[in-house]
mmCIF file of the C-alpha atoms, coordinates in Angstrom:
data_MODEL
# 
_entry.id   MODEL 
# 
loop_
_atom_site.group_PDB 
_atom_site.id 
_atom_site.type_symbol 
_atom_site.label_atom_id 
_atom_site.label_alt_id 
_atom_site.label_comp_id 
_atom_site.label_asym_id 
_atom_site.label_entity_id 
_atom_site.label_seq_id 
_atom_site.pdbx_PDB_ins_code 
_atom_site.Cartn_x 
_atom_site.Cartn_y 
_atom_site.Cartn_z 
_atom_site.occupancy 
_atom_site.B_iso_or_equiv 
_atom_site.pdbx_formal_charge 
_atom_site.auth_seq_id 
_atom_site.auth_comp_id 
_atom_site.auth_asym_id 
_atom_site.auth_atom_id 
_atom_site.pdbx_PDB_model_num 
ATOM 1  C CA . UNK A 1 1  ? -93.363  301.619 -133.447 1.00 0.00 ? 1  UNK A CA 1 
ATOM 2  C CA . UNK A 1 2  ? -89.810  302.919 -132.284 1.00 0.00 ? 2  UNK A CA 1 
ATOM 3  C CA . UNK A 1 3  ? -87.014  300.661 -130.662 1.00 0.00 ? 3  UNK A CA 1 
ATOM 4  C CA . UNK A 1 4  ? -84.054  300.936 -129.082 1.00 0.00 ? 4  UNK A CA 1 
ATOM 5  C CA . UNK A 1 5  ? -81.733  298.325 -129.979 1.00 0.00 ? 5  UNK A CA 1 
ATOM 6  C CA . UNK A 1 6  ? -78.231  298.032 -128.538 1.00 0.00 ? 6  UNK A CA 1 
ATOM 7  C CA . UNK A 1 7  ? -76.212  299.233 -131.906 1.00 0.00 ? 7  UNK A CA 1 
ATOM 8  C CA . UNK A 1 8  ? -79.346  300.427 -133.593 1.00 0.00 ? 8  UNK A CA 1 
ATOM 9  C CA . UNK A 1 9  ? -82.620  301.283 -134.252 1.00 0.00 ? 9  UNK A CA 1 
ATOM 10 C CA . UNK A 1 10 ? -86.036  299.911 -135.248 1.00 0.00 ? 10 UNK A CA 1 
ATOM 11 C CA . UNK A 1 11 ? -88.813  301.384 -137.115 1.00 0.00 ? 11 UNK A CA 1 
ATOM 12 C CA . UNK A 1 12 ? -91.383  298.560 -137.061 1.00 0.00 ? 12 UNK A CA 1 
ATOM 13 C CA . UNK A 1 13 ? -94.520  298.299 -139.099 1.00 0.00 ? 13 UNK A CA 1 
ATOM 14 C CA . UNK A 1 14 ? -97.073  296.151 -137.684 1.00 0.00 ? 14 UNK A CA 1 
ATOM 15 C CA . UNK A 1 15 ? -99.437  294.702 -140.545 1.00 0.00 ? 15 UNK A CA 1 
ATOM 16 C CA . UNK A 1 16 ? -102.785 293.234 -140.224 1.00 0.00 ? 16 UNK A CA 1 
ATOM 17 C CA . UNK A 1 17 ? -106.125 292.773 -141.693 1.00 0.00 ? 17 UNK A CA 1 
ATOM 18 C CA . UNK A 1 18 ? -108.566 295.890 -142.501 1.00 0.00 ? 18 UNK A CA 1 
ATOM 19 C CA . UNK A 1 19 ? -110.994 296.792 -140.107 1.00 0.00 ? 19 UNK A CA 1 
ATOM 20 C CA . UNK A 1 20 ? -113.569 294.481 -139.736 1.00 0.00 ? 20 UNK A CA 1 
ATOM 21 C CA . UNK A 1 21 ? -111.923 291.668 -140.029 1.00 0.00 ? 21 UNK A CA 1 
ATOM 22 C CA . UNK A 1 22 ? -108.613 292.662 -137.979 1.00 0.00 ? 22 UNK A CA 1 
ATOM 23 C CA . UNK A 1 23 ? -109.978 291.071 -134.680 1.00 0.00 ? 23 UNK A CA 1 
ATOM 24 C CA . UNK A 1 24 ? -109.246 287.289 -136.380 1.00 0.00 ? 24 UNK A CA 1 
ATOM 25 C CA . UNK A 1 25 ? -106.271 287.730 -138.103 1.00 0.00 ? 25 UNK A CA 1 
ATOM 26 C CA . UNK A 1 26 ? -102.656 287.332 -136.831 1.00 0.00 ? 26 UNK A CA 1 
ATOM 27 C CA . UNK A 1 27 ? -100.558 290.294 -136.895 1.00 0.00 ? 27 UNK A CA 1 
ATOM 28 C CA . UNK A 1 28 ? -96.669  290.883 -138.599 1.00 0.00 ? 28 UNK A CA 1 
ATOM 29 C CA . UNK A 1 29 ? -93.919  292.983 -137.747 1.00 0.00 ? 29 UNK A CA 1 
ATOM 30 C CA . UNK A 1 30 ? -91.663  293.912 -140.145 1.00 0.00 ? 30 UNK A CA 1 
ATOM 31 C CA . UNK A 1 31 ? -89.071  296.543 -139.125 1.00 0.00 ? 31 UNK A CA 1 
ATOM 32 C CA . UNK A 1 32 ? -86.272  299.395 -140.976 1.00 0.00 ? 32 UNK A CA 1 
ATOM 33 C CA . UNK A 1 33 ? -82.588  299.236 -139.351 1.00 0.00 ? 33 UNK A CA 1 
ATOM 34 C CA . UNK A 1 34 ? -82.001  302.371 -138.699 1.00 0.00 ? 34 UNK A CA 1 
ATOM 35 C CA . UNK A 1 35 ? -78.618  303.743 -137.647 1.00 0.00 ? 35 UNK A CA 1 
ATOM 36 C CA . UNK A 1 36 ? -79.628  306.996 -136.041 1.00 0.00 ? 36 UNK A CA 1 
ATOM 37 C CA . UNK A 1 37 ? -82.305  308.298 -133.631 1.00 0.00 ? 37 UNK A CA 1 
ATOM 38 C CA . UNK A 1 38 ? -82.684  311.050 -135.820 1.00 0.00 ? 38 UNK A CA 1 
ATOM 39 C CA . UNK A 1 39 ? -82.841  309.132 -139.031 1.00 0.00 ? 39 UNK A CA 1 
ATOM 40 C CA . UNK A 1 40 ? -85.890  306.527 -137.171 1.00 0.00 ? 40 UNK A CA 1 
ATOM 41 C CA . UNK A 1 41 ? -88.467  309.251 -135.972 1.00 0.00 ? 41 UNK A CA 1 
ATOM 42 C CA . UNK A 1 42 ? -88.053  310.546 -139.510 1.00 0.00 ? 42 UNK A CA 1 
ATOM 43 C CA . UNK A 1 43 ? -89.022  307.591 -140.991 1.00 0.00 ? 43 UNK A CA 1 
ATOM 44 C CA . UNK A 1 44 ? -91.616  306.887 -138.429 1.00 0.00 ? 44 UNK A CA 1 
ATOM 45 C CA . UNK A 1 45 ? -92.944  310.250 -138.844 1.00 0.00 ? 45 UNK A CA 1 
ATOM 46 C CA . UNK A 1 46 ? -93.330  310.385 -142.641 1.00 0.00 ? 46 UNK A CA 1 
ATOM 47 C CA . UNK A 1 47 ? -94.665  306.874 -142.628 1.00 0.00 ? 47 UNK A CA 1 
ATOM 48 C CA . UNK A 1 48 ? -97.769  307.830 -140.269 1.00 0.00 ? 48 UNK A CA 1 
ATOM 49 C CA . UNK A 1 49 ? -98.275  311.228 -142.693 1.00 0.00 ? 49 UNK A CA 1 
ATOM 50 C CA . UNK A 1 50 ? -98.623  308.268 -145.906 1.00 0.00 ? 50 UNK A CA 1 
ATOM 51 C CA . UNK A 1 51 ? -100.388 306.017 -144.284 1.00 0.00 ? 51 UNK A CA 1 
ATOM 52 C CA . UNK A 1 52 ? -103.192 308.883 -143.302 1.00 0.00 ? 52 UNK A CA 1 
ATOM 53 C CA . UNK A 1 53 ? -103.181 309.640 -146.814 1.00 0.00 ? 53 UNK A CA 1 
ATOM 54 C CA . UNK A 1 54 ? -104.854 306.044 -147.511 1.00 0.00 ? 54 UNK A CA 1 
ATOM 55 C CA . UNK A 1 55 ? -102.167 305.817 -150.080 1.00 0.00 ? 55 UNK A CA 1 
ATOM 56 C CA . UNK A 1 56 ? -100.316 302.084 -150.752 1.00 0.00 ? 56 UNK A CA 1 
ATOM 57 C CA . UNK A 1 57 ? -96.462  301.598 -150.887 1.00 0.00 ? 57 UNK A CA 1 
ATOM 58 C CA . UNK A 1 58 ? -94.621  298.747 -151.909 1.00 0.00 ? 58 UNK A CA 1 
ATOM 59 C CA . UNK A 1 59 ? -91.977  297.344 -149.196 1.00 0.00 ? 59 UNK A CA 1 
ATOM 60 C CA . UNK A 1 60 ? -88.887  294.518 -150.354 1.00 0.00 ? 60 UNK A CA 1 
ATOM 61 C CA . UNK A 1 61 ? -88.506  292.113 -147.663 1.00 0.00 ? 61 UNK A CA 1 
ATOM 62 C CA . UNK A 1 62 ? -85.349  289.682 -146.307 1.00 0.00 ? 62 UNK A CA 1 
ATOM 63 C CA . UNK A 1 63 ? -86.989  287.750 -144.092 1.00 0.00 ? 63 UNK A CA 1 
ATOM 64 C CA . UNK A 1 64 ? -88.584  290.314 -141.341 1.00 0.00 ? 64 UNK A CA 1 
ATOM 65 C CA . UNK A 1 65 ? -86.556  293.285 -142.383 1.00 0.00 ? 65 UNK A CA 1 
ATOM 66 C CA . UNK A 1 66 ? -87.561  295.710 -145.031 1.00 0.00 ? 66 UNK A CA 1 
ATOM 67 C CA . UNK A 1 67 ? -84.630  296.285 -147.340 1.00 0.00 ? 67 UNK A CA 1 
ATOM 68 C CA . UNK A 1 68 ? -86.493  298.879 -149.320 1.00 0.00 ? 68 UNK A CA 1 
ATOM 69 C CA . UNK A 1 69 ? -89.915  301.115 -149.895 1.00 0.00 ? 69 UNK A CA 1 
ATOM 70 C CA . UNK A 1 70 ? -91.205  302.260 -153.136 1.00 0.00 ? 70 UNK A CA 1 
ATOM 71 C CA . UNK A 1 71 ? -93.728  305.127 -151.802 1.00 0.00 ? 71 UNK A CA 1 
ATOM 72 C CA . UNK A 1 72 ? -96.809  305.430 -154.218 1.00 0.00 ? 72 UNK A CA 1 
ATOM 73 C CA . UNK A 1 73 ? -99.442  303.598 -155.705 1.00 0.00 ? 73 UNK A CA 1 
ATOM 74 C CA . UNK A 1 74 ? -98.202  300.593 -157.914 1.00 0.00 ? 74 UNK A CA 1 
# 
């Protein structure tokens, strides 16, 4: 998901349970602060190619934000 935020912007990944079991499970949202529009639907757009691949990738949190994202299996 993409947002608009007043001096930046968010690429959130929403993170749940794997289908079956995603219907009982609460849902996260942990988000990149992006500084331009540009730079967001980049990242948006090359994390929806990975993620079709079925591939894993490690993120680094602080808190809700992801500081960093090590792309490939561990």
């Amino acid at each position: 998901m993409l947002e608009s935020r007043t001096n930046h912007y968010r690429v959130t990944l929403i993170v749940s349970d794997r289908f079956p079991y995603n219907y009982k499970v609460n849902s996260f949202p942990f988000f990149f602060r992006i500084d331009s529009e540009k730079e967001a639907l980049d990242l948006a757009a090359k994390m929806d190619q990975y993620l079709d691949t079925g591939k894993s990738f490690t993120i680094t949190l602080n808190g809700s934000e992801i500081e960093s994202i090590l792309w490939g299996e561990p």
